[in-house]
C-alpha atoms as a printed R data frame, in Angstrom:
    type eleno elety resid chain resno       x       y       z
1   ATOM     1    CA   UNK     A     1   2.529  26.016 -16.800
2   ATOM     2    CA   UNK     A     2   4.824  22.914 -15.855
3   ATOM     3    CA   UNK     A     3   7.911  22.089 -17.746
4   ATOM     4    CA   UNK     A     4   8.729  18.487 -17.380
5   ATOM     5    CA   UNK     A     5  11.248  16.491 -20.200
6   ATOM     6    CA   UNK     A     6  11.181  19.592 -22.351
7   ATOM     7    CA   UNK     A     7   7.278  19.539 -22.479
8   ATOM     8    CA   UNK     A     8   4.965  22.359 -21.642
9   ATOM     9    CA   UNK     A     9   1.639  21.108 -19.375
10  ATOM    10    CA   UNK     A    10  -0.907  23.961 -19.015
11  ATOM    11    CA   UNK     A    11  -3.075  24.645 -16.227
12  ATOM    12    CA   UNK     A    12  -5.747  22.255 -18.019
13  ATOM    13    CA   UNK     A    13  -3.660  19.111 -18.443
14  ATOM    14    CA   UNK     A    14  -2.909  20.017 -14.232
15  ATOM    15    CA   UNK     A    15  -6.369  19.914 -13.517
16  ATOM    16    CA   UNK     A    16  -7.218  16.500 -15.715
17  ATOM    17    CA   UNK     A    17  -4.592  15.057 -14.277
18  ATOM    18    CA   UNK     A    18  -5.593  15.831 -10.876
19  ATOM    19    CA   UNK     A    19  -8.807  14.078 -11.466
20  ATOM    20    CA   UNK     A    20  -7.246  11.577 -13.085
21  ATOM    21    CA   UNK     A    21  -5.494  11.024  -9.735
22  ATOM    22    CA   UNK     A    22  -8.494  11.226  -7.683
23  ATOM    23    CA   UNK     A    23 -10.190   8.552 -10.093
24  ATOM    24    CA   UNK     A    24  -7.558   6.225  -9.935
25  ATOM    25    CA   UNK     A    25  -7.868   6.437  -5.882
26  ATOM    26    CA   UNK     A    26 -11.170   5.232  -5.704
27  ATOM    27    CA   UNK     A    27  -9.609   1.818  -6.349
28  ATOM    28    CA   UNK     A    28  -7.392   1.380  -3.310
29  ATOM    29    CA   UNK     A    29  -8.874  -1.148  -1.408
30  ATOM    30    CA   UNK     A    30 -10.067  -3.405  -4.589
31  ATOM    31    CA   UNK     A    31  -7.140  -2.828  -7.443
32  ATOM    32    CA   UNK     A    32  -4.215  -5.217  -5.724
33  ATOM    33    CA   UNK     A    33  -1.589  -6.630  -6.717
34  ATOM    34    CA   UNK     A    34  -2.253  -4.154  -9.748
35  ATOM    35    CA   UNK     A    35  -1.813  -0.512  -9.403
36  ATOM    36    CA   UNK     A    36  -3.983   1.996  -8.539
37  ATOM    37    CA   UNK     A    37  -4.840   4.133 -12.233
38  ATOM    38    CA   UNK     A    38  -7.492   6.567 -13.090
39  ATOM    39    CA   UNK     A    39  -7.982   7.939 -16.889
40  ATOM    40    CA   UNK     A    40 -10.177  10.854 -18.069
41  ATOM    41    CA   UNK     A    41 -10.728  11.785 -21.972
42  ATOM    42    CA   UNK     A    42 -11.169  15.391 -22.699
43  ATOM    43    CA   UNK     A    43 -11.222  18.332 -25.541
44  ATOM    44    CA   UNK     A    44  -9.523  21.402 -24.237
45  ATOM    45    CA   UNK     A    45 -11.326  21.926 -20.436
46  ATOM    46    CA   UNK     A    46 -14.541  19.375 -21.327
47  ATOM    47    CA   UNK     A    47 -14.313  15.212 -20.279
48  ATOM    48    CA   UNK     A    48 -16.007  13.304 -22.674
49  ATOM    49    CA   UNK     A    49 -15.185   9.980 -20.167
50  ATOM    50    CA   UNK     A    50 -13.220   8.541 -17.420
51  ATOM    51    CA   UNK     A    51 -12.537   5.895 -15.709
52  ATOM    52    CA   UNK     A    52 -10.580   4.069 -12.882
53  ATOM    53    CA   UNK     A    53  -9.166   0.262 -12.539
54  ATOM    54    CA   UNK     A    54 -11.744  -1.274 -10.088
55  ATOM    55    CA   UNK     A    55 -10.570  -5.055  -9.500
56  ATOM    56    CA   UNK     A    56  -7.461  -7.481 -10.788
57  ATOM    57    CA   UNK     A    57  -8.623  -9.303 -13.889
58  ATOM    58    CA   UNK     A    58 -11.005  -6.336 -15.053
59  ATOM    59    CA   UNK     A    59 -11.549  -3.939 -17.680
60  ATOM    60    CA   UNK     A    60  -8.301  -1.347 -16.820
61  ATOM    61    CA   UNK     A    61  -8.665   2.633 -16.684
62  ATOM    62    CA   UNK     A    62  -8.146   3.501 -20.439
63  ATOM    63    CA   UNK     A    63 -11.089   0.902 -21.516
64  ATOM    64    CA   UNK     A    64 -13.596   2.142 -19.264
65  ATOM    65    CA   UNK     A    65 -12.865   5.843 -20.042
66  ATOM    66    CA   UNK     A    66 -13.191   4.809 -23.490
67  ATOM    67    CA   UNK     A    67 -16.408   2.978 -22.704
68  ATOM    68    CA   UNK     A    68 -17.806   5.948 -21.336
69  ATOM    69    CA   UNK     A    69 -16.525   8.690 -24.427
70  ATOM    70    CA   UNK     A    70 -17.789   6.199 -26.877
71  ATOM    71    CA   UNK     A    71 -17.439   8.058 -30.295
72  ATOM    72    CA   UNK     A    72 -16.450  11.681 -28.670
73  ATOM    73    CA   UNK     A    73 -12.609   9.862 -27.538
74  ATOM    74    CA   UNK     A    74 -11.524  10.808 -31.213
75  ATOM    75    CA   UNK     A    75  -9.427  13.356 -31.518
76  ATOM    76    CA   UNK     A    76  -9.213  13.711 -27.299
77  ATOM    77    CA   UNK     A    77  -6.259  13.865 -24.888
78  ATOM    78    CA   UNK     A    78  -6.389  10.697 -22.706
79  ATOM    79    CA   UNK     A    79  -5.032  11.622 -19.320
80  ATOM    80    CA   UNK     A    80  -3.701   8.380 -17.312
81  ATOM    81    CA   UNK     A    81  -1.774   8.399 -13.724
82  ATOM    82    CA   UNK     A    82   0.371   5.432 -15.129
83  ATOM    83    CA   UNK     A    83   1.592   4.344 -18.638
84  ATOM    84    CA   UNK     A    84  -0.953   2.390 -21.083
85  ATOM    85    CA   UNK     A    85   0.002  -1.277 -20.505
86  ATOM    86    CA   UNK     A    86   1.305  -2.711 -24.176
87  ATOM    87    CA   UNK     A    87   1.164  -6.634 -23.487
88  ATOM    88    CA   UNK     A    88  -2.189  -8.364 -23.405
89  ATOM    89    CA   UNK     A    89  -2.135 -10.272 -19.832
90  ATOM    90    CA   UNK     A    90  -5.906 -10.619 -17.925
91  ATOM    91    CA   UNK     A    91  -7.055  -8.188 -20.287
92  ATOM    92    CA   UNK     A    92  -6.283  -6.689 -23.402
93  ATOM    93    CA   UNK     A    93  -3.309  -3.706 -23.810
94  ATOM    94    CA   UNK     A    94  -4.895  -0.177 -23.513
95  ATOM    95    CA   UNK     A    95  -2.282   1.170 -25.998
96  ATOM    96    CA   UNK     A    96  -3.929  -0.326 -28.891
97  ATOM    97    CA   UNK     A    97  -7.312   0.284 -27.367
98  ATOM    98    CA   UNK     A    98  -6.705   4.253 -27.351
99  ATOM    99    CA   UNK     A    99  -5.215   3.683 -30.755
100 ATOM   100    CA   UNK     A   100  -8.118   2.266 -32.051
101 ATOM   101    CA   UNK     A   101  -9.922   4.823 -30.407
102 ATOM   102    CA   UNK     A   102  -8.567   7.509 -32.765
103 ATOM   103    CA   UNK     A   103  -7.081   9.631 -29.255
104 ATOM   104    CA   UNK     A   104  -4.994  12.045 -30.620
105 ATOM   105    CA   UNK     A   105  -2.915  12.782 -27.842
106 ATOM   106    CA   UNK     A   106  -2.130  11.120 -24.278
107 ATOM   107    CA   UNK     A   107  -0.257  12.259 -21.465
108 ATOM   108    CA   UNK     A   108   0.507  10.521 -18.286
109 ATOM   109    CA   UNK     A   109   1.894  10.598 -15.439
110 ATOM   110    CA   UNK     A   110   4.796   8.259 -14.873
111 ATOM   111    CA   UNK     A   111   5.878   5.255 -17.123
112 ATOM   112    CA   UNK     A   112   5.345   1.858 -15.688
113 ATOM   113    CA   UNK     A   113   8.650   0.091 -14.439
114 ATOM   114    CA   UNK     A   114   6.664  -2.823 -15.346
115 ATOM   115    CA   UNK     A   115   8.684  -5.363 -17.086
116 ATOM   116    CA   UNK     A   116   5.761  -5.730 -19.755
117 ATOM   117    CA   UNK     A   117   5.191  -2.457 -20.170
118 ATOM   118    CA   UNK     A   118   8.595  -0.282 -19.349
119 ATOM   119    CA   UNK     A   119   8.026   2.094 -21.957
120 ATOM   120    CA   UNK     A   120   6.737  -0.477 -24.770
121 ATOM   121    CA   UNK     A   121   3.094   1.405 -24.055
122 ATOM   122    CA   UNK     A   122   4.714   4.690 -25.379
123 ATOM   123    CA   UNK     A   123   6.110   2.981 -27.743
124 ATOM   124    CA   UNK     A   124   2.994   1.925 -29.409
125 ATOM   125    CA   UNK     A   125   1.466   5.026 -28.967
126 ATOM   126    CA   UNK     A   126   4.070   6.659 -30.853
127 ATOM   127    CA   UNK     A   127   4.243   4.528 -33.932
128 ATOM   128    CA   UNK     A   128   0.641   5.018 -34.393
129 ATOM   129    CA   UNK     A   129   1.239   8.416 -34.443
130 ATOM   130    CA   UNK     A   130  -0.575   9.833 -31.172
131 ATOM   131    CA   UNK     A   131   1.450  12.737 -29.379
132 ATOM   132    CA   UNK     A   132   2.647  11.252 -26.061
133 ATOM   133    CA   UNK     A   133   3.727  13.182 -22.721
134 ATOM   134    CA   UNK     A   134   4.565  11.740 -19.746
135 ATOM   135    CA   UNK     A   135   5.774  13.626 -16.261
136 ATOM   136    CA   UNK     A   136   3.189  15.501 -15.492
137 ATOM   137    CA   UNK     A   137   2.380  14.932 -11.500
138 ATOM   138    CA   UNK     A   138   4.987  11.925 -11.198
139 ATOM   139    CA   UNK     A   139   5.200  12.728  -7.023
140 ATOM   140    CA   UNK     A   140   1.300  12.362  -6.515
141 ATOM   141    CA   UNK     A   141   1.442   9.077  -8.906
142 ATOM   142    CA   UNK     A   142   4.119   7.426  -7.293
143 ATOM   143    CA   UNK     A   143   3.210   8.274  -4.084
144 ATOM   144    CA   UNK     A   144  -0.264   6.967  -4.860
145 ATOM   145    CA   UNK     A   145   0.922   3.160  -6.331
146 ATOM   146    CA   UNK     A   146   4.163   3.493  -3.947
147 ATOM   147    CA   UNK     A   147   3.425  -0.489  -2.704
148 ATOM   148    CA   UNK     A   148   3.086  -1.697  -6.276
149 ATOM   149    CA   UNK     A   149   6.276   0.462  -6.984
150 ATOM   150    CA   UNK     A   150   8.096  -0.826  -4.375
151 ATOM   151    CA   UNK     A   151   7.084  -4.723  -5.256
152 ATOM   152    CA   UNK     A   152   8.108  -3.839  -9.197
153 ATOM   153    CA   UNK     A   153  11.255  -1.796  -8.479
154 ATOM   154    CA   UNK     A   154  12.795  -3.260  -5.123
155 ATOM   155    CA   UNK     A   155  11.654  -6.696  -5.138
156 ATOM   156    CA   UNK     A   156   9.603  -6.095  -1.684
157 ATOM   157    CA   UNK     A   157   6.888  -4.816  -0.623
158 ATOM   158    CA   UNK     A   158   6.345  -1.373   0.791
159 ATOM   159    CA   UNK     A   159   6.473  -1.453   4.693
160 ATOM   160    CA   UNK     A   160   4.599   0.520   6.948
161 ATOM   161    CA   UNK     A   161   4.601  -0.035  10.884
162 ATOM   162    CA   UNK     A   162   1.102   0.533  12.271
163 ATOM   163    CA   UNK     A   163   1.568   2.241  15.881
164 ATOM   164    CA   UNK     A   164  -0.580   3.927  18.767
165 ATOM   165    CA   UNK     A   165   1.239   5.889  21.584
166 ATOM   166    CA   UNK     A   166   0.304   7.830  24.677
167 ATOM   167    CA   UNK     A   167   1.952  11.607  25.167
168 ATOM   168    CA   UNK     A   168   4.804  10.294  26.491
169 ATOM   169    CA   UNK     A   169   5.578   8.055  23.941
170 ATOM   170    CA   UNK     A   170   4.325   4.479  25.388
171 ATOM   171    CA   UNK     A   171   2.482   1.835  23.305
172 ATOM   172    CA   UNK     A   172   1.217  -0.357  26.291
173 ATOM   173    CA   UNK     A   173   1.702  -1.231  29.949
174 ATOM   174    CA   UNK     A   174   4.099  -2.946  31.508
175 ATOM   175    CA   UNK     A   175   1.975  -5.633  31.686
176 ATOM   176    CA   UNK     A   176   1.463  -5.373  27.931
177 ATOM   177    CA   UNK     A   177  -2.238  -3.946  28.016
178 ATOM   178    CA   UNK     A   178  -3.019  -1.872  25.393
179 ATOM   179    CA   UNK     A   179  -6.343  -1.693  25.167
180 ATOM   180    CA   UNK     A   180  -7.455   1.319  24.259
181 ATOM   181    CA   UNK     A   181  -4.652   4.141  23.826
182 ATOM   182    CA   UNK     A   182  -6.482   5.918  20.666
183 ATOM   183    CA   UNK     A   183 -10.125   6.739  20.267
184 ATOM   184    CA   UNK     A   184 -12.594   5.005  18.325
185 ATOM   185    CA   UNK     A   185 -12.687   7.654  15.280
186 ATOM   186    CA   UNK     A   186  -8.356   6.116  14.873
187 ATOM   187    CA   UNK     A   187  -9.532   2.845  15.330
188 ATOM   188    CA   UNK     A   188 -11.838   3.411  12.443
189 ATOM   189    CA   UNK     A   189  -9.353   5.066  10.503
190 ATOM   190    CA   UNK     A   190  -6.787   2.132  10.792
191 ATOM   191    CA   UNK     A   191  -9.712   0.086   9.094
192 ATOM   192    CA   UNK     A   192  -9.287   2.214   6.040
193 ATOM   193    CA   UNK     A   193  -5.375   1.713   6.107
194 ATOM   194    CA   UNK     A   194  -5.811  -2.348   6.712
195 ATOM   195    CA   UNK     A   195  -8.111  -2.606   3.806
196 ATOM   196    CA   UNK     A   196  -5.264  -0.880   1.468
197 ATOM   197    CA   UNK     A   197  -3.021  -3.071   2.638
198 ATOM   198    CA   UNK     A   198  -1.950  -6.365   0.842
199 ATOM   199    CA   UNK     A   199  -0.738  -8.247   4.314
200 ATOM   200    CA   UNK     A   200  -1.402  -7.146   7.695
201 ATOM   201    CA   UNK     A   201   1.342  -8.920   9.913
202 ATOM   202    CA   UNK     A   202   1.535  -9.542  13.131
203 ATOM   203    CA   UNK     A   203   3.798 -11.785  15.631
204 ATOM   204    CA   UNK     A   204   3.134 -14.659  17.935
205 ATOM   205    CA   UNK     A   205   3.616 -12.407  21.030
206 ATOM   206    CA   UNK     A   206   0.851 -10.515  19.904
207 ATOM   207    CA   UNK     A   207  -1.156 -13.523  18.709
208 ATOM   208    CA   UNK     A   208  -0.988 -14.485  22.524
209 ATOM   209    CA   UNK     A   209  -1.331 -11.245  24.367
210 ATOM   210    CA   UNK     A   210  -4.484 -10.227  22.223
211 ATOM   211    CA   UNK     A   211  -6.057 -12.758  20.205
212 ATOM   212    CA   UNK     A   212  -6.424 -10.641  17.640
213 ATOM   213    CA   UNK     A   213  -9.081 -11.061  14.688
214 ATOM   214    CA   UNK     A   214  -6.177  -8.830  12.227
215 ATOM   215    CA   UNK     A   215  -9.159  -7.920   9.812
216 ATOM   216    CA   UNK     A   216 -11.030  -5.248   8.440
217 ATOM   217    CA   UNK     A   217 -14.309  -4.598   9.751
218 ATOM   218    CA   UNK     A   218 -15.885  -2.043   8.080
219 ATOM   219    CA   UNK     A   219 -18.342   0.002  10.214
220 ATOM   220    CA   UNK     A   220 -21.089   3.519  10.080
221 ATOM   221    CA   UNK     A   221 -20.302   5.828   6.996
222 ATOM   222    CA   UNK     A   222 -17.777   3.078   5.213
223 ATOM   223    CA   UNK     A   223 -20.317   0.119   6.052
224 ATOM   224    CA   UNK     A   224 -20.854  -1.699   2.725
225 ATOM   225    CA   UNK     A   225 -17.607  -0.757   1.339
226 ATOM   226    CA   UNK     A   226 -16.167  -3.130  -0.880
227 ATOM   227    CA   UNK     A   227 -12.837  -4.496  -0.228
228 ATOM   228    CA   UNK     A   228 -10.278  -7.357  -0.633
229 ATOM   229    CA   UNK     A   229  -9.242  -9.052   2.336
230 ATOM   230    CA   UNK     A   230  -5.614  -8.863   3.089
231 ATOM   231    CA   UNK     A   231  -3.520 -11.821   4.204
232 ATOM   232    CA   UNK     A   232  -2.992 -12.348   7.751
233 ATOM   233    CA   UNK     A   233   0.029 -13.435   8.218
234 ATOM   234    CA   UNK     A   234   1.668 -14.592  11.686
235 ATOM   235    CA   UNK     A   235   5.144 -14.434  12.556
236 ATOM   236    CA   UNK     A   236   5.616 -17.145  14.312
237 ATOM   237    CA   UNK     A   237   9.199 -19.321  14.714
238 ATOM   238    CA   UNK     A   238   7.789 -22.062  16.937
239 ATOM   239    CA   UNK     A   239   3.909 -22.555  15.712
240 ATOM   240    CA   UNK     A   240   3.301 -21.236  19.805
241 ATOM   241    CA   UNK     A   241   0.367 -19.597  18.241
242 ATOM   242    CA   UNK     A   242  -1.498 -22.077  16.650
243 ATOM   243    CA   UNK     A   243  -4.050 -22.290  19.842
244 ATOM   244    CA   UNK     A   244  -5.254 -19.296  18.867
245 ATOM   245    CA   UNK     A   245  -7.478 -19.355  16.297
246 ATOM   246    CA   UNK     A   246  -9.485 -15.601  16.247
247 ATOM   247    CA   UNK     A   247  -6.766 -14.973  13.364
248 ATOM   248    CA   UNK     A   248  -7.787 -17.968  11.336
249 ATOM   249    CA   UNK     A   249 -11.892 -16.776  11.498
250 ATOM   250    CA   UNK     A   250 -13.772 -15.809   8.484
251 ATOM   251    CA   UNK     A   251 -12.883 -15.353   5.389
252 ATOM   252    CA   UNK     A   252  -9.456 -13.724   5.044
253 ATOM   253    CA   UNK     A   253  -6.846 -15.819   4.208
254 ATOM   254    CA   UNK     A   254  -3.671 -16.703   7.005
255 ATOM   255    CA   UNK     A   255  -0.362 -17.536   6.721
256 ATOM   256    CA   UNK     A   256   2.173 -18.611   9.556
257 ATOM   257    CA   UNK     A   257   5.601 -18.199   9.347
258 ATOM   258    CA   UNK     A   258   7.922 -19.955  11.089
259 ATOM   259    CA   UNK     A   259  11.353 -21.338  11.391
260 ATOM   260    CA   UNK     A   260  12.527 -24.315   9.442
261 ATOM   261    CA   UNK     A   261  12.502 -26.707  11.924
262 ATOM   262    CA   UNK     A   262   9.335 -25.669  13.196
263 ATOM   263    CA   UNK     A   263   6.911 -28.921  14.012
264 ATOM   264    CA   UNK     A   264   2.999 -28.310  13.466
265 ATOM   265    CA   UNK     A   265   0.030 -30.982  14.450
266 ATOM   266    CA   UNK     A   266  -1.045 -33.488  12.586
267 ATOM   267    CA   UNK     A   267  -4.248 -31.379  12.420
268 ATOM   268    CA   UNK     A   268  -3.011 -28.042  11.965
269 ATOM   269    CA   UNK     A   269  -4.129 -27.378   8.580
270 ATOM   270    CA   UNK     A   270  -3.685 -23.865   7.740
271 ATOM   271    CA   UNK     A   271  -1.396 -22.419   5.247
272 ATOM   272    CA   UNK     A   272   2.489 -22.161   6.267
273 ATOM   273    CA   UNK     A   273   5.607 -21.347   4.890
274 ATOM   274    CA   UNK     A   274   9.241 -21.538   6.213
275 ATOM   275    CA   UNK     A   275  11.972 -19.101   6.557
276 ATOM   276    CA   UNK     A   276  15.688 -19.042   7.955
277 ATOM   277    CA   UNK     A   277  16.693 -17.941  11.051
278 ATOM   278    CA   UNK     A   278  19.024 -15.046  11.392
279 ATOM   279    CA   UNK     A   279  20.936 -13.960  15.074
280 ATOM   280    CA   UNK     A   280  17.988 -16.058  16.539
281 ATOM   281    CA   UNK     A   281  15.084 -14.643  15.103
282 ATOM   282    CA   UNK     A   282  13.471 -15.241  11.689
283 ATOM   283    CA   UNK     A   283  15.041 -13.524   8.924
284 ATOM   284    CA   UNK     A   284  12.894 -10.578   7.808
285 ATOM   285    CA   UNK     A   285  14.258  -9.795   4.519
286 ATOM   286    CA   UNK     A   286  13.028 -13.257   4.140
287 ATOM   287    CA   UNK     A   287   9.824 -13.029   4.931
288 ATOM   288    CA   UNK     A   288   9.621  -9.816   2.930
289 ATOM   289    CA   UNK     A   289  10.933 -12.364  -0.181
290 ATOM   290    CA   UNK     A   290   7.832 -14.510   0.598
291 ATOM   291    CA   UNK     A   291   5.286 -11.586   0.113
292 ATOM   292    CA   UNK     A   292   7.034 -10.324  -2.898
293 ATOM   293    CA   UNK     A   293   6.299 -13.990  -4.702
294 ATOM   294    CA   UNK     A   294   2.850 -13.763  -3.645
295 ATOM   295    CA   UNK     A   295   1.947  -9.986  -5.402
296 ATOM   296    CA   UNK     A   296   1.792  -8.147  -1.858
297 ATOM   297    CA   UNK     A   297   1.940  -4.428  -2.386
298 ATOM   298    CA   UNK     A   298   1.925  -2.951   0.886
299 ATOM   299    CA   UNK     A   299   2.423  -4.672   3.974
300 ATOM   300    CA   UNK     A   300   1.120  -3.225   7.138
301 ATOM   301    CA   UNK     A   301   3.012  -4.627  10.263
302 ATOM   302    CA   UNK     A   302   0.589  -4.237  13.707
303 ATOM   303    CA   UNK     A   303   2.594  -5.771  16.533
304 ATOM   304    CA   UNK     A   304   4.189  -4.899  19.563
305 ATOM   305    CA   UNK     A   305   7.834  -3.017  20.140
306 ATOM   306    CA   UNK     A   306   9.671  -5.814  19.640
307 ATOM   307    CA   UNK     A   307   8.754  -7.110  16.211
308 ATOM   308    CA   UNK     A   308   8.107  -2.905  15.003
309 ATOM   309    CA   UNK     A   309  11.889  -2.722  16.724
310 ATOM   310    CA   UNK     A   310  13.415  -5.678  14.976
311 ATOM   311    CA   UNK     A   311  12.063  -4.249  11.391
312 ATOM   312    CA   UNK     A   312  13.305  -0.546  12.531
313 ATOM   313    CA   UNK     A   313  16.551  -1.965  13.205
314 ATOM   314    CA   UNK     A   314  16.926  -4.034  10.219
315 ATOM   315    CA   UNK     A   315  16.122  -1.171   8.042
316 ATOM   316    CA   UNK     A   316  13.300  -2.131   6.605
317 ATOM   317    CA   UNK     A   317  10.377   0.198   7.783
318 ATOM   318    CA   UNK     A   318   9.149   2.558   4.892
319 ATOM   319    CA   UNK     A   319   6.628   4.342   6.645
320 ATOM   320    CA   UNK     A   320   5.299   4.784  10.238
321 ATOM   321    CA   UNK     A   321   1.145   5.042  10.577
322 ATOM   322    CA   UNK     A   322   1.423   6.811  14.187
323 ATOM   323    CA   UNK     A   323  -1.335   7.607  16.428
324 ATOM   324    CA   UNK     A   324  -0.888   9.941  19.376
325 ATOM   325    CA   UNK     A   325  -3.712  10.168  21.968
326 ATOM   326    CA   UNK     A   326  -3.724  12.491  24.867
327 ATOM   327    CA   UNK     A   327  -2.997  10.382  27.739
328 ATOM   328    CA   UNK     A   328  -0.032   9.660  29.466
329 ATOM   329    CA   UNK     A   329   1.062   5.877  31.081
330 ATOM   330    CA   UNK     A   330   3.914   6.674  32.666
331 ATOM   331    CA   UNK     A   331   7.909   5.105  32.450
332 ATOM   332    CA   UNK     A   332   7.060   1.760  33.220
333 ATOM   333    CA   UNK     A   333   5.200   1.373  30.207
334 ATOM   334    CA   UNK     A   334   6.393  -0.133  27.179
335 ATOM   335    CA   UNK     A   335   7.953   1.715  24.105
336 ATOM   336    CA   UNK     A   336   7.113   2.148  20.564
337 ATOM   337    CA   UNK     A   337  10.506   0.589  19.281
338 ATOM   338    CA   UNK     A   338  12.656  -2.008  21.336
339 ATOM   339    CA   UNK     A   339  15.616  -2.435  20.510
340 ATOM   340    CA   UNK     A   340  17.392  -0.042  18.465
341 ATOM   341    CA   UNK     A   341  20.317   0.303  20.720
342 ATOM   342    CA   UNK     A   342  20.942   3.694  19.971
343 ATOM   343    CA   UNK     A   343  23.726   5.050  22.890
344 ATOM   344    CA   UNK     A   344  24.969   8.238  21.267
345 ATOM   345    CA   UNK     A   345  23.154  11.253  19.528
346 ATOM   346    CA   UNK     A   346  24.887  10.512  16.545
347 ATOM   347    CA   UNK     A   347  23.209   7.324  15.626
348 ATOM   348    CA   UNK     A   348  19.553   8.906  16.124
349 ATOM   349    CA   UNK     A   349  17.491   7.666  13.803
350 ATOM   350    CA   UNK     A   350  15.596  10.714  11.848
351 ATOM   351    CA   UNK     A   351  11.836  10.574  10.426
352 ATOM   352    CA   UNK     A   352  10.232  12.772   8.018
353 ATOM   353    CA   UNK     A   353   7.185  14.103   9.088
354 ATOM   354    CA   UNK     A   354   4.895  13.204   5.635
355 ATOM   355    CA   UNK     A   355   1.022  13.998   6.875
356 ATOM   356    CA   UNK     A   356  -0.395  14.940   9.778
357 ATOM   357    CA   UNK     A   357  -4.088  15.278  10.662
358 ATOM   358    CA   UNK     A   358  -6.547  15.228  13.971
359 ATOM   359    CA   UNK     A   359  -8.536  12.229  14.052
360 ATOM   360    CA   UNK     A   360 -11.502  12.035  16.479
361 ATOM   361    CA   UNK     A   361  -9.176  12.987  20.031
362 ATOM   362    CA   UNK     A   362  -6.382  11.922  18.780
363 ATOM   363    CA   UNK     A   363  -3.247  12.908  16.275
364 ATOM   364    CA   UNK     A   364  -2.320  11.084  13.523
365 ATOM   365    CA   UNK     A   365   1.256  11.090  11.643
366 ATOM   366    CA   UNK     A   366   2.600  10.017   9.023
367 ATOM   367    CA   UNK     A   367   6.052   9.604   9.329
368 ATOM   368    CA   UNK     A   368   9.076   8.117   7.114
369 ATOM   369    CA   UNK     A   369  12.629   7.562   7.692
370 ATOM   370    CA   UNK     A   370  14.299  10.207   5.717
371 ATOM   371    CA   UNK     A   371  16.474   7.526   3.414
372 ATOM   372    CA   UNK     A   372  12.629   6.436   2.094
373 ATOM   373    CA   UNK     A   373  12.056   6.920  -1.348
């Protein structure tokens, strides 16, 4: 058993929760802005329902679990990864549906900072007399929604620098070729990683080196799967870019950013927005302002040592996506962070190693700067 806030969880409410967890995961690439949250409804060690939040605008967790119990959710313990919303928004507030419901107890994982909610969700619960716990897996849960966290409690998104290096720690020639350090399986996986993503952002050097598309393209087992296409956004302090239009195709939305006295065609015609400059580049706090208005969760930044250096240096990178591949390109090539001016052992800049796994040939790690929440 778990003690957490003076409350005992037993091996069962462990193992609901866990699914609960795993339900609420299935959402990932749909769910944004809103969180990620899974909810199962059980007697002792049987579910009677669950459920997961599939798109923004949609029936949430709670409703569909209760969907699913119909008459059996009486009397059950309603497992969710993130507190019952109280305030009737898109949809109606799950607090009063597992009231109505007759649950008799419900335990979740973490409360929602959530202005709305905050608490009020537990709130209602309690009044209406249903036994409510809350604690039980927090890590997993916030770990899970940690770009909606990050958007609700910082004001910014969550950051994560998208990289692919060689043995000896090179992302490129020096003539800036890149193509291809990692394998086709990490190339595959960085699909799954874009599609989570609420932004994937990129800057104009890279806009002219590759021409990138900067979308997710979906391919052999995850064919078919459904997603929402993340912003493309383009760092870009001159419109240089504009030329290139590969990352205005299809269907995903763009956005250029550039400096304020930036001066576009007549016919340029996709959507822009303006940010200061700061010690002659644009001002990345700024920019990270900009996302937070429009609901980004997660950003995921796939650029070139400069731009990953500049947000490394500036403090702002939460997490580093890093995949090694066994080949070497030699001192001439380029790094993986420019930069970071870093002249004495004492100013090193530790990462905490989070995940690692093999992927096809290559290694993948998940790394975050040890002040990361």
């Amino acid at each position: 058993m778990t003690v957490s806030n003076a409350v005992v969880f037993s091996a069962t409410d462990h193992a609901m929760m866990a699914r609960a967890l795993t339900l609420a995961e299935r959402g990932a690439y749909t769910t944004k802005p809103n969180p990620m949250v899974g909810c199962v409804l059980a007697h002792g060690d049987e579910i009677v329902g669950e459920g997961w939040h599939m798109r923004a605008g949609e029936a949430h967790a709670e409703v569909l679990a209760l969907r699913a119990a119909g008459e059996r959710a009486r009397g059950a313990t309603a497992y969710v990864t993130l507190e019952p919303c109280a305030h009737t928004g898109k949809t109606g507030p799950c607090a009063e549906a597992l009231i109505e419901a007759g649950v008799a107890r419900v335990v979740a994982a973490m409360r929602d900072p959530f202005p709305q909610v905050d608490g009020a969700g537990f709130e209602r619960l309690r009044a209406a007399g249903i036994e409510v716990a809350s604690g039980l897996m927090e890590p997993q849960a916030r770990a899970l929604n940690r770009g909606f966290l990050s958007r609700v409690e910082r004001g910014r998104p969550w950051l994560r620098v998208k990289l692919a290096m060689s043995l000896d720690g090179r992302t490129a020639l020096a003539n800036g070729d890149s193509k291809w350090i990692s394998g086709d399986a990490s190339r595959r996986d960085v699909m799954r990683w874009r599609a989570r993503a609420g932004a994937l952002l990129t800057g104009a050097g890279t806009v002219i080196a590759d021409d990138p598309q900067l979308t997710v393209r979906f391919e052999d087992a995850d064919a078919g799967t459904e997603f929402v296409p993340p912003l493309r956004v383009v760092l870009d302090p001159g419109l240089a870019t504009v030329a290139r239009d590969r990352v205005r195709a299809g269907a995903a939305p763009t956005l250029y950013v550039h400096a304020p006295d930036a001066k576009p065609s007549r016919d340029f015609a996709a959507a822009r927005a303006w940010v200061p400059m700061r010690d002659g580049q644009l001002d990345l706090q700024a920019v990270l302002s900009l996302l937070h208005a429009r609901e980004v969760n997660e950003v995921q930044v796939e650029a070139g040592a400069t731009l990953a250096g500049a947000w490394m240096r500036e403090g702002l990178v939460d997490e580093v996506l890093l995949y090694i591949a066994p080949i070497l390109l030699g001192d001439a090539a380029r790094p993986l962070f420019d930069g970071l001016g870093i002249e004495a052992m004492a100013r090193k800049r530790r990462m905490r190693i989070v995940d690692t796994r093999r992927i096809g040939e290559d290694l993948r790690v998940l790394l975050r700067p040890e002040s990361s929440a």
